[in-house]
N, C-alpha and C positions, 0 to 999 in steps of 0.2 A: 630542563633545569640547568642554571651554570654552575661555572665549576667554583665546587666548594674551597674556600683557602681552609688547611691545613695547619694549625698548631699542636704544640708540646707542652705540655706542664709537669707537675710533680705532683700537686693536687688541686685537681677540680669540685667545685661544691655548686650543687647545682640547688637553687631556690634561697635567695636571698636576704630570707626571712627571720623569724624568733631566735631558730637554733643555727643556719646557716651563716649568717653573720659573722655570729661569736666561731662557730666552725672554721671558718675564713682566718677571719683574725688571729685566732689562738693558730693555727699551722702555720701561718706566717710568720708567727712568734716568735715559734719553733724551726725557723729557716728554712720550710718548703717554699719552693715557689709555686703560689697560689693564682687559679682561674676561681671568678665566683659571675654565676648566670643568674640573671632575675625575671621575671615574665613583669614586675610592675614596674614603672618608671623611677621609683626611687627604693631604697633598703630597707628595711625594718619589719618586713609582714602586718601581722597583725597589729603591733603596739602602733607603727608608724601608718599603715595605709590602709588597719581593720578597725581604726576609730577605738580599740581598747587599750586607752593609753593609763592604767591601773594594774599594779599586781592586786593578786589577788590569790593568796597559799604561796604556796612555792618557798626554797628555801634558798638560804642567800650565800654568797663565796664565791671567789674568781672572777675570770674579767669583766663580768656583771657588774662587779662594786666598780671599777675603773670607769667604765660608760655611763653608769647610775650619776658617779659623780661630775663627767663632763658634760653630761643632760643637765643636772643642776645647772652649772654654770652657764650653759650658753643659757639655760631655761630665764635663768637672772639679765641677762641681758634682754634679751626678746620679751620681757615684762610681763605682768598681769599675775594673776595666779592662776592656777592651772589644777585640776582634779586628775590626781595622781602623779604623773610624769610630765612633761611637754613634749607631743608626739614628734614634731615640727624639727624642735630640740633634739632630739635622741637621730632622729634622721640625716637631722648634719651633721651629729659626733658621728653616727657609723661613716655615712663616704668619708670624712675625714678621715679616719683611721683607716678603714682600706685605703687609703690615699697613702695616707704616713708608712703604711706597711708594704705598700709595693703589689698591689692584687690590682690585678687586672680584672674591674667590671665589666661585665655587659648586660645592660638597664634593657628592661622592653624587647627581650631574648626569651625565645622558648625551643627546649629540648623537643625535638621531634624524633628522636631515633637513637639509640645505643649500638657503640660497637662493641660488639664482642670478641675474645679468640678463646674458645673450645669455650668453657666455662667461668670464663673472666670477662667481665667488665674491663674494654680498654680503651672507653672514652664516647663521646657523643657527638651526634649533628645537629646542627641548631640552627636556628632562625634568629639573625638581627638588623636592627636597622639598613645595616648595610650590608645584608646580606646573609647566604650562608656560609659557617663555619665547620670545619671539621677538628675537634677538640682531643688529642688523644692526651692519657691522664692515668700514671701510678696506679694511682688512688682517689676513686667517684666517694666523695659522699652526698647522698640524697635528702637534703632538707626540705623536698618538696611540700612538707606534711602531710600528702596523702601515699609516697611511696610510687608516684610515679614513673621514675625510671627504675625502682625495680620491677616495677610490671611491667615497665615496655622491657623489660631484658629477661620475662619469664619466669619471674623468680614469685615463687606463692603468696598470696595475701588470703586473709579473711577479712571478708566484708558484711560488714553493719552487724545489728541485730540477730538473732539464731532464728528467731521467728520467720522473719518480713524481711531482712536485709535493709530494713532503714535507716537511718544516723540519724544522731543527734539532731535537734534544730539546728539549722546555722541564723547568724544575726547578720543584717547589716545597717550599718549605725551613721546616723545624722549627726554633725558636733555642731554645737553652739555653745554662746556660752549661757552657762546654769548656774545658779546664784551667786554670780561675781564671779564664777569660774570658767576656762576655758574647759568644756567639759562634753557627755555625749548621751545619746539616749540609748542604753545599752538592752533591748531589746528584742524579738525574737521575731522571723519574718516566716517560719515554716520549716519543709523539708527540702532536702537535696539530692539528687546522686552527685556527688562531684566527678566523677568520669564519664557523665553523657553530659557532651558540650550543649546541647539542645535543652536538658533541666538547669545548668549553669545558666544559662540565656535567660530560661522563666525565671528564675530564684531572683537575679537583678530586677529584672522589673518590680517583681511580686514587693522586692523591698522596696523599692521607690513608691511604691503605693503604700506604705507605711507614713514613708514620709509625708507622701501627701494627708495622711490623716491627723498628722504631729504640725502642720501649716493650719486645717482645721480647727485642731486646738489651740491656733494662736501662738505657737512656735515658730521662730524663723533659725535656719541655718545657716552658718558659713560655707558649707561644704556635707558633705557624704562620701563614706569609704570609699575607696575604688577599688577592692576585693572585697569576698563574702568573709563573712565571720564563721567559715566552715568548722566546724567541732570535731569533726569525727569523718576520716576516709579509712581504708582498707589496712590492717597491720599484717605487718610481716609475718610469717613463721621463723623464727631463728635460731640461732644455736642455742640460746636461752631464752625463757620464756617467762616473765612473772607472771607467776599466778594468784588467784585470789587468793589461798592460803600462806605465800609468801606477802601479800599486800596483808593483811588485817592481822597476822602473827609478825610483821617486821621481822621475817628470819633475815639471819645475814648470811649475805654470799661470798664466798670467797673472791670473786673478781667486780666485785663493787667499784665503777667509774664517778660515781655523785650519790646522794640522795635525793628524794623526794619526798616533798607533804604536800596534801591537800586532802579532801574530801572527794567522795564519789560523786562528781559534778554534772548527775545526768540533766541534761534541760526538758525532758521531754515528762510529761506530765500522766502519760498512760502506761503506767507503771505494771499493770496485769500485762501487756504486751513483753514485757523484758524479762529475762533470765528470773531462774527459780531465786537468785543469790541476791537480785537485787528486788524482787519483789520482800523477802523477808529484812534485807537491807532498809531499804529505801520505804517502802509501805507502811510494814506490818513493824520494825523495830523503832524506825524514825531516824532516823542514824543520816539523815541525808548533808549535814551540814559538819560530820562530823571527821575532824580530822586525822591523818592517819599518815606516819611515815616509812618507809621502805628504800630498799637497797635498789640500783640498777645496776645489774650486772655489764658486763663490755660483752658477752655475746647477745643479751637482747637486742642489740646494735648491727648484727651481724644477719644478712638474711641466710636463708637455708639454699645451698644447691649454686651460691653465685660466688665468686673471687672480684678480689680488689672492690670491694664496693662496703660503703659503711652507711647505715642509716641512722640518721639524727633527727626528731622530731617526736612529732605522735604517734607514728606509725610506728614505733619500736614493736620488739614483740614482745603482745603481755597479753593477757586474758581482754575478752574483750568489755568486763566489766571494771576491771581495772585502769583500761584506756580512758574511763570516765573520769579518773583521777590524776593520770602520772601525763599530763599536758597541761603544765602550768605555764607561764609563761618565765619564770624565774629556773624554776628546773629545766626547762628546753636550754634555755640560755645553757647549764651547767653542762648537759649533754655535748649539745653542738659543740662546747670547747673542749671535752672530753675526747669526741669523736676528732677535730683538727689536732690536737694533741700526737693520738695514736695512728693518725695518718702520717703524720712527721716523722714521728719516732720511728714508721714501718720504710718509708723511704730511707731513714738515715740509717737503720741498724741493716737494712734488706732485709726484713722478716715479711712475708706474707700477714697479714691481718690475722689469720688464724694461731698463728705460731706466737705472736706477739706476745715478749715477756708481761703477762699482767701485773707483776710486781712492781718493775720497772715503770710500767704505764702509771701504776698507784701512787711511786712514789713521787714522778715529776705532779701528777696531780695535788696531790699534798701541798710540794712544795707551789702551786700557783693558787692555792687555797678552795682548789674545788672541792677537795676534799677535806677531813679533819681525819688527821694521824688515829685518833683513838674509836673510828670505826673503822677501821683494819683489824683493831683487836675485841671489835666485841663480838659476845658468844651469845646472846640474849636480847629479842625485839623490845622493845619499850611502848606499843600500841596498847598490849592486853596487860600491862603491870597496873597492879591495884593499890592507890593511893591512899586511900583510909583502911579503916576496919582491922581486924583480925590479924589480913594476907596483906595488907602490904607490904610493900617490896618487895613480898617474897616473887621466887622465877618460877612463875607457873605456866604451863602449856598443856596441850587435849593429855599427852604422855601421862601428867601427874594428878590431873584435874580432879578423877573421879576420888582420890582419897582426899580431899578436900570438900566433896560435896555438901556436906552438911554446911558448913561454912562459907562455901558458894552461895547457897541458898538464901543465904540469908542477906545477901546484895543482890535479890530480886528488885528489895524496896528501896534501893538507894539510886542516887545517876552515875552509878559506873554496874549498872543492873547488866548494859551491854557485854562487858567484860565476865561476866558470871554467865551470863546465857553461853556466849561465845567457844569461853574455854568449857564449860561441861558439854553442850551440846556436840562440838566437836569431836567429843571423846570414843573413841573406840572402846574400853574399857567399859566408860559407862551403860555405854549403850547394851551391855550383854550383861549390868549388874542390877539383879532385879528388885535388891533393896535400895538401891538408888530411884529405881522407877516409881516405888512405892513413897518413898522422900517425895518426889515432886511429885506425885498424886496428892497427897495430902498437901500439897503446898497449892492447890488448884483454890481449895476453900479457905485460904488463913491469908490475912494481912489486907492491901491495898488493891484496887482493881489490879493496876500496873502490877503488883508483884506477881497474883495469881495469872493475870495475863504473862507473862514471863514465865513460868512453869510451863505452862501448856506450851509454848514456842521451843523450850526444851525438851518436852519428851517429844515435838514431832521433830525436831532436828536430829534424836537420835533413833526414829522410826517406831514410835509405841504410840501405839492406840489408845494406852489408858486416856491420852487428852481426848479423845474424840468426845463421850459424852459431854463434858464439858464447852466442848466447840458447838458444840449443836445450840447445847441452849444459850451463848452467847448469839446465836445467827438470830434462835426466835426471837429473844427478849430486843431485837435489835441495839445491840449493845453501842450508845455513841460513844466511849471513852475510848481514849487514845494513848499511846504511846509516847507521843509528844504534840507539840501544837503547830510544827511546820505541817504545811496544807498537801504537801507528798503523803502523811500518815494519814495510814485510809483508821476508820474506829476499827471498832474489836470483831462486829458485826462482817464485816469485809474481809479482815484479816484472816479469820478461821476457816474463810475459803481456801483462803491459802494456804494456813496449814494444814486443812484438810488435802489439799493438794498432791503436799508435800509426801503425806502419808498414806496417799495412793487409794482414800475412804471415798467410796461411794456415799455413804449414808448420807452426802447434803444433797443428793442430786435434785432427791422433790423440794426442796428449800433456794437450789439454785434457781427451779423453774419456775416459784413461784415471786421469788425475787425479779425475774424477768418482765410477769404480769404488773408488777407495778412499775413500770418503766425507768430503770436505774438511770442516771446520769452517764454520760460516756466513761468518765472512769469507771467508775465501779462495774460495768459492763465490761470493761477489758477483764476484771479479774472474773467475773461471772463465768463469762465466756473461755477465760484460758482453765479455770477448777475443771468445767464439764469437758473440755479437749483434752485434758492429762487421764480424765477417770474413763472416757470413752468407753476403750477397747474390755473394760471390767462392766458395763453394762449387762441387765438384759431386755429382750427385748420390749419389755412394758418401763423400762426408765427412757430408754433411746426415745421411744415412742413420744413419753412424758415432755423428754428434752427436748426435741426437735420439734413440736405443739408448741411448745412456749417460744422456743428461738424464732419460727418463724411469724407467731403473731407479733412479735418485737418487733421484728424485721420490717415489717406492713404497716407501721405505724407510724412510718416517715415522720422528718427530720432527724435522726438519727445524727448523734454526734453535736449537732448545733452547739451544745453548751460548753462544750471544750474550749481550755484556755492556755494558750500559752505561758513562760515567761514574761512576765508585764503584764499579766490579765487582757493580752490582746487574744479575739474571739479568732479560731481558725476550724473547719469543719473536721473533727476526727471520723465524718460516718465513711469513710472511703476504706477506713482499716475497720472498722465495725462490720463492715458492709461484706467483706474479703474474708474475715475472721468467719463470722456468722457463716459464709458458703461453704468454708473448708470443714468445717463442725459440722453442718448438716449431711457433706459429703461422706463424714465419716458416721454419723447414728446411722442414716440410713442405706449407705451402699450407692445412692445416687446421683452421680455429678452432674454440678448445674442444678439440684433443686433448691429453691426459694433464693437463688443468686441475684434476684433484682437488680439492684444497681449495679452490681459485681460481675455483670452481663459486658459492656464495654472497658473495663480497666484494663484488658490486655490491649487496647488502642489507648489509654490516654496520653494525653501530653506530658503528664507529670512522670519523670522516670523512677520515683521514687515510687510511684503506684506500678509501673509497669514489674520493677524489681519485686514488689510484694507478693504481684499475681504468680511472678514463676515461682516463688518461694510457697505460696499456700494453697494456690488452684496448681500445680502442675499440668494438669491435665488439655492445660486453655493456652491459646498465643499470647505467650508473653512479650510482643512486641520488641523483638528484641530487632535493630537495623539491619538493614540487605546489605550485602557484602560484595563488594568486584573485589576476586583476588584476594590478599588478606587486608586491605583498606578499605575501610566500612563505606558506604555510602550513605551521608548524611540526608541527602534529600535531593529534588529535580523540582527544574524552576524553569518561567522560561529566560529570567534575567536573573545575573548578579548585581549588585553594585559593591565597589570594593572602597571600603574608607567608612567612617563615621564623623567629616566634619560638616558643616552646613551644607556642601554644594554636597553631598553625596543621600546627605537627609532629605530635601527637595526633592532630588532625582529621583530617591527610591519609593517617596510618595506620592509624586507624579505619575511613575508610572502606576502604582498600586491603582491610582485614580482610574488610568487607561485598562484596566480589567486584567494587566497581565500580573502573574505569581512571582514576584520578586523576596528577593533574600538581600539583606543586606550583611557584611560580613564586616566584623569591627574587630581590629584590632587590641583596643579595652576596652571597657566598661560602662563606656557614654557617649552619647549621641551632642551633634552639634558642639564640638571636641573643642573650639576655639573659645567657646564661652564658660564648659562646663569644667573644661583641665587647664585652659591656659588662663582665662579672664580676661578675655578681648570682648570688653563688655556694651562699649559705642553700638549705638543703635539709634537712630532716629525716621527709620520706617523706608515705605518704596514710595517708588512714582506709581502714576494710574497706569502707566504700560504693564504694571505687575495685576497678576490674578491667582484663579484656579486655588494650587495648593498655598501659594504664598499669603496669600491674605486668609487662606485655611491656619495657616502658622498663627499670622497676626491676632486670629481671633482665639486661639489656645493661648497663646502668650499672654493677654488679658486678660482672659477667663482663670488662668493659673495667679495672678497677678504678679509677672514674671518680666514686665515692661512697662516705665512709667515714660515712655517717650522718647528718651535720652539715654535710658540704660537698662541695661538686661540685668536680673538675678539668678547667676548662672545656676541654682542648685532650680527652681520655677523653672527656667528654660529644661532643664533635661525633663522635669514631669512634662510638659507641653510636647515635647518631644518625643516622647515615647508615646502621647495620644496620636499626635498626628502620623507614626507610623501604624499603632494598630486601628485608627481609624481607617486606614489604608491598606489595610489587609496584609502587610507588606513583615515577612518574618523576620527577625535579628539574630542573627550569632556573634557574640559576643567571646573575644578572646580566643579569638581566630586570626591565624594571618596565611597571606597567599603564600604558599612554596610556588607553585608552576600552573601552566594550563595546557590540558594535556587536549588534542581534538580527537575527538570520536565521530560516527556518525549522526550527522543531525542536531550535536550539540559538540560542548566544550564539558572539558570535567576539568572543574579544579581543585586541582590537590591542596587541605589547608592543612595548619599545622597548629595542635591547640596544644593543653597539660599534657594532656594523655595518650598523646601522638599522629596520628594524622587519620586525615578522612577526606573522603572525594564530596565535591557538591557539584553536580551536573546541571547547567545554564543551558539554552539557546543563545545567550547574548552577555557577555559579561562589558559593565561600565568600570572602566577602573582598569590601571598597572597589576591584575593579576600574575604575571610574571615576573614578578620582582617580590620584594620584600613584602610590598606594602603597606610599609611604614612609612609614616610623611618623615624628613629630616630637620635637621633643627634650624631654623632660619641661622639667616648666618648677616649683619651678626644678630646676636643673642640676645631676648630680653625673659627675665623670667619675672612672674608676678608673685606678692605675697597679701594675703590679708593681713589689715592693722583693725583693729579694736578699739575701742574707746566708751570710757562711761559716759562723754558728753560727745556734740558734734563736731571734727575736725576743721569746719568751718577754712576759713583762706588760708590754713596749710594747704591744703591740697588743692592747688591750683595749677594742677597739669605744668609744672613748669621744669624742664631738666634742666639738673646741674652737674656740671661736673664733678668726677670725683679719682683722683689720685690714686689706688691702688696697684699694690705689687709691678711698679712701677710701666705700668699701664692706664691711659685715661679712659674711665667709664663715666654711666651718665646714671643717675638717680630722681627718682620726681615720685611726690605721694600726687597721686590724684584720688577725685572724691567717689565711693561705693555708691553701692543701690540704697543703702541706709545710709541716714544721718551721723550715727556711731562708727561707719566702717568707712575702713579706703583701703588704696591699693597702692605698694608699694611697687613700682616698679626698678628695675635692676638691670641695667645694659652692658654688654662689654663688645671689645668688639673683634674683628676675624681674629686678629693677632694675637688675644687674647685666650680664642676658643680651646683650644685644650688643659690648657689650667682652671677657667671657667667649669670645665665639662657641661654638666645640665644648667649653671648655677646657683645649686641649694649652696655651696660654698660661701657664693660672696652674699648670703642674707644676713650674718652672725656679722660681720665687718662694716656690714652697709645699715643697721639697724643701729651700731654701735657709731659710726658715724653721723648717721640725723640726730641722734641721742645729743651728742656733743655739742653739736650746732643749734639745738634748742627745737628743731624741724618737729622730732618726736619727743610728745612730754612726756612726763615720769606716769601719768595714767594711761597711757597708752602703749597697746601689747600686738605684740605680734600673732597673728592666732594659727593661722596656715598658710601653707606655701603652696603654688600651684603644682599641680601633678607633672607640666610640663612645658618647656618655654612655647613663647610665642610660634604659630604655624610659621612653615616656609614660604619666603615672599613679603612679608608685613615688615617684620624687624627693620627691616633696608632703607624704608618708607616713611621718613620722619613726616614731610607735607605734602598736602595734594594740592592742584590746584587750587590757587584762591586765599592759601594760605590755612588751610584747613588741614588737620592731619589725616592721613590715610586710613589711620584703624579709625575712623570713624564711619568710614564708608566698608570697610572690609565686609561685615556681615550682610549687608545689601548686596555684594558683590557678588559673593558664595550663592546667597541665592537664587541672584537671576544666571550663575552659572550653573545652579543646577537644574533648573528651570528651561535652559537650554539646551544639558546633556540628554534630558528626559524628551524632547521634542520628538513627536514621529519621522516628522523629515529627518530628524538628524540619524533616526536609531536603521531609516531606510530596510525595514520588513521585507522588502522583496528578495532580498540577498541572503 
């Protein structure tokens, strides 16, 4: 390994994203001098490089509004209209302003390793373009969103699910434009672990086979994210903890940094699998859409057990039913500046984080508008207050509920019926006042389904049986009326499993099992399944017997799960947690592990880490496939080849050799394959000579099949579907968001050490292709040209005629030229500067806002035509320098020909010379 340079900062913000940004920025503000690291090639996270370019809940104040309004503006230049934000827009105000502010970037940088001294966080080692860095830093704040450096620094997470350890869906999103808008398909591709680099790898693909289905359907895209729309990684334990009853009572905390609204935004549609809180949440009350505000404390911010280190994002600490809500993308924003704030304020006052006046912290927040002066002073949430009726206004909570019952009661039948369940059910009080129990018995038979359904939800939230008979015969009569009409609300039928549940009642067991004989749907099978798992251990043995008959003919009745539907009504198999569920249940009626585990037989080997996570969580008793280890750096896998890089010559090689029967890995850097076409838009193509063969004309015939080449030009979003056939036609495996640190020799092979979010892991080669000892990150041609897409409701016609022109900036000459897209509507803006230029340029999203407003002027660009996206990164090293080739032709048009007979050549047996 060489040797790492060495810096100093005041504060470091590692993960570039939602809340890091605004993190960045706001200490800057506040006159730290700030480092900010990014693993993607441009700022923004999700809004700018997860395709979610919408709020969506979230509450508004502080530097948010200042960015909101400089997106506008440049959004007005860059034209069209746009659904919700303009991502493109928001992307070049933030490097702006880190610019304006004085922060030193590093784009396509990833933390591999925390320094510590005793118990403090005292800076990082990282991986960038040009190398490694040793980062030391006052003050780490972690905007990673999953909490990554505080786990590499040891410091406690909880992860996923209580059940299975799973998360949320994650999305990843296609943009195009959608009814005159520049806009996306906001969509769901599955599940994830985000800390096994190897389900990271599946989950990209998996989503690009979405998009191929959205091509099917006669959609075309500009582009696709270049990160997951991951939802949900691991939360801190912290000094403070929101809980559910400070989320749905809005108590206030004395050390409140922002607020938050939203709803409990779980994506996952097998709602029997989740907490007791959200099944009667989200199921059985309907509440799924329903909004809800709360306090963030400044120690949820703070992990448990670590110094100098602050966390800003999703990973705050909060219940983890609560994490379905308090990740908006407006309240991240709030945090992040919260968090840069009080790193400021700890460097300039020299307070420790812990010791930090919160007052103090309160009030500059005030004054920058994150917060409002008048919650400081209040005494009373505003979620559970009753607007009509009787009790409005009044301040009521579980404390005072039950002398109110009557009264309650009687907003079983109304839509604030939630707020009456909530506060009596809650009640201590109630729950031991037995003319209160006899109130809601009698309230089982009087009024509206919904109202009498509402009673019964109150006496099992306060643990009385009197609902039981009632529950039963809504089970027989299969009761379809519901709660609400969001398709999360299971009917009444479903529901009373669950309060049955709740209430620890055997009595539905013979009703669960015969609910099983007629084979439920995958949902209603989670709650089936999770009723008879809570009442288990109260069996005897002629119920177990009953249950474990029925589970298993369910089981034997294959296709299990089939019907399950994502977000967007896209079909994804739930029987793999059916399957998993069903063994741990049978594990416990009958005392036998491993009986009627079927499919649940291989899950400790699959590929998907989210399955493997499940199996240690509910077979304990099975290999949970968790990876070999040398030392304490995990060992990812053993191959007999690597190949390092993802741009064409390395996609060739590594399907070439797949061809030749050897086990290759290729290791990428981001997100995408054939990197020239898919990140930068080096779209020229006009095919090979007959000296090409084998996997090359294997390419060409994916490329057509995809309809990803019409002779003359690639569509680069086409090319990466073809691209990723022709490697797993190839057998040939991907790691994605991966980069080499070093190559260490062992016997018999190489191990190279890489370095991903989550910190490093060895991949063991016989043969690595590729600068494994370096960065291995290509550099940015020099000079520079970056691309952008343009848009248009009609065709660009002899504008774009490949032609450059000069252009005058910042007293620098660059070169400018629209040439013509894969479609008729699209083209491509191209943007040159040159050496002399390069550090003002940096990547060039800068000069697109100047250079869009200049063709504007000159008439180049009409007033219907919009800027839609920008490439992820400039032109590969080598091309830029290369205006003509021979003959007078330009060189990128030969470039992608080039790539592949060079990798056509790396792949060669004589070259790879086996005997050595």
């Amino acid at each position: 390994m060489g040797q790492s340079k060495s810096f100093r900062t005041e504060v470091l913000v590692v993960g570039g994203g939602t809340a890091g940004c605004v993190a960045a920025i706001a200490a800057a503000e506040e006159g730290a001098k700030v480092i900010l690291i990014e693993n993607d090639t441009a700022l923004g996270g999700v809004a700018t490089r997860g395709g979610i370019h919408r709020y969506y809940y979230g509450s508004p104040g502080g530097l948010q509004e200042e960015i909101d309004r400089r997106t506008a503006e440049a959004a007005a230049v860059f034209g069209g209209k746009t659904k919700g934000f303009h991502p493109d827009a928001k992307r070049v105000v933030l490097a702006a302003l880190c610019r304006e502010k004085g922060i030193e970037v590093y784009l396509n940088s990833v933390v591999y390793e925390v320094i510590k001294e005793a118990e403090n966080v005292a800076g990082v080692r990282v991986l960038t373009p040009d190398g490694q860095l040793e980062i030391h830093a006052q003050v780490t704040i972690d905007s990673t969103g999953n909490a990554h450096l505080v786990r590499m620094a040891g410091g406690r997470l909880r992860y996923g699910r209580g059940l299975d350890g799973v998360y949320h869906n994650y999305s990843f999103i296609p943009r195009r434009v959608l009814d005159g808008e520049i806009g996306y398909d906001n969509l769901d591709a599955g599940w994830v672990d985000p800390y096994d680099p190897w389900d990271v790898s599946r989950a990209f693909i998996r989503g690009r086979e979405w998009v191929r289905e959205g091509y099917a359907q006669g959609a075309h895209y500009f582009a696709v994210s270049s990160m997951l729309g991951v939802r949900e990684g691991g939360l801190i334990e912290g000094d403070a903890t929101i809980t559910l009853e400070d989320y749905i009572e809005d108590r206030p905390s004395p050390e409140v940094i922002c607020r938050s609204y939203s709803h409990l935004d779980n994506h996952g549609f097998d709602t029997g699998n989740e907490s007791e809180f959200s099944q009667l949440w989200i199921a059985v009350m309907g509440l799924f859409v329903k909004g809800l505000w709360c306090d963030i404390p400044y120690g949820a911010l703070l992990p448990g057990g670590i110094g100098n280190v602050l966390v800003a994002g999703r990973a705050l600490s909060v219940d983890r039913d609560v994490g379905m809500g308090v990740r908006m993308q407006k309240d991240m924003h709030k945090v992040g500046e919260a968090a840069g704030v009080a790193s400021a304020m700890s460097i300039r006052t020299g307070s420790a984080q812990r010791e930090l006046d919160r007052s103090g912290l309160q009030k500059r927040l005030v004054e920058r508008g994150v917060l409002e002066a008048e919650e400081l002073q209040r005494a009373h949430g505003r979620n559970l207050r009753l607007k009509r009726g009787g009790l409005a206004g009044a301040e009521l909570g579980k404390e005072n509920a039950a002398s109110h019952a009557e009264q309650l009661a009687h907003y079983f039948g109304t839509d604030e019926r939630w707020k009456a369940v909530w506060l009596l059910g809650s009640s201590a009080e109630a729950a031991q006042d037995r003319q209160i129990a006899v109130l809601l018995e009698s309230k089982l038979y009087e009024g509206t389904p919904e109202a009498r359904f509402c009673a019964a939800i109150t006496l099992a939230m306060l643990g009385r049986e009197e609902a039981i008979p009632y529950l039963l015969e809504r089970i027989t009569a299969k009761d379809m009326n519901k709660l609400s009409n969001h398709p999360k609300c299971v009917p009444f039928w479903i529901a009373s499993f669950v309060l049955l549940r709740m209430l620890k009642s055997t009595a539905g067991v013979g009703q669960a099992a015969a609910a099983f004989k007629e084979q439920p749907g995958a949902v209603h099978s989670t709650f089936l399944l999770d009723y008879l798992s809570a009442v288990c251990p109260m069996l005897s043995a002629g119920e177990r017997a009953e249950a474990a008959g029925a589970v298993e003919a369910w089981l034997s009745s294959g296709e299990l799960g089939m019907d399950y539907r994502m977000h967007g009504d896209r079909p994804e198999s739930l029987g793999w947690s059916l399957e998993l569920r069903a063994a741990a249940l049978l594990a416990k009626l009958t005392g036998e592990q491993g009986r009627g585990i079927g499919g649940a037989a291989g899950a400790a080997a699959d590929p998907r880490g989210y399955v493997r996570n499940a199996v240690a969580r509910l077979l304990p008793w099975s290999e949970a496939g968790m990876p070999v280890k040398e030392g304490a750096v995990p060992l990812l896998g053993e191959f007999d080849i690597a190949v390092i890089g993802a741009g064409t010559a390395e996609v060739i090689c590594a399907a070439a050799l797949g061809r030749q029967g050897r086990k290759v890995v290729l290791i990428a850097d981001g997100s995408a394959l054939m990197t020239e076409v898919t990140r930068s838009r080096v779209t020229y193509f006009k095919g090979l000579d007959e000296s090409a063969g084998g996997v090359a004309y294997e390419l060409i015939d994916l490329l057509r099949q995809e309809g990803a080449w019409n002779g003359e030009q690639l569509e680069p979003v086409l090319v990466q579907l073809a691209a990723d056939r022709l490697l797993q036609n190839a057998g040939v495996s991907v790691m994605y968001e991966a980069r080499c640190l070093e190559e260490k020799k062992a016997v018999g092979r190489s191990l190279i050490e890489v370095a991903y979010k989550n910190g490093k892991g060895l991949v063991a080669a016989g043969r690595i292709i590729g600068q494994a000892d370096r960065a291995g990150v290509k550099g940015q041609a020099v000079p520079g040209t970056l691309t952008a897409v343009l848009i248009s409701s009609g065709s660009f016609g002899q504008t774009a005629d490949c032609s450059w022109m000069e252009w005058n900036h910042g007293g620098k000459r660059l070169s400018l030229r629209l040439r013509p897209g894969y479609y008729p509507e699209e083209a491509y803006l191209d943007v040159r500067w040159p050496l002399e230029f390069a550090e003002l340029a940096g990547t060039g999203e800068l000069l697109m806002l100047p250079a869009v407003e200049k063709l504007r002027n000159l008439g180049v660009i009409s007033d219907g035509a919009a800027l839609a996206y920008i490439a992820d990164e400039p032109w590969p090293e080598g091309l830029s320098d290369r205006l003509e080739a021979a003959g007078g032709e330009k060189a990128e048009q030969f470039w992608i020909a080039r790539q592949i007979a060079a990798g056509l050549t790396a792949a060669a047996p004589e070259r790879l010379d086996w005997q050595k």
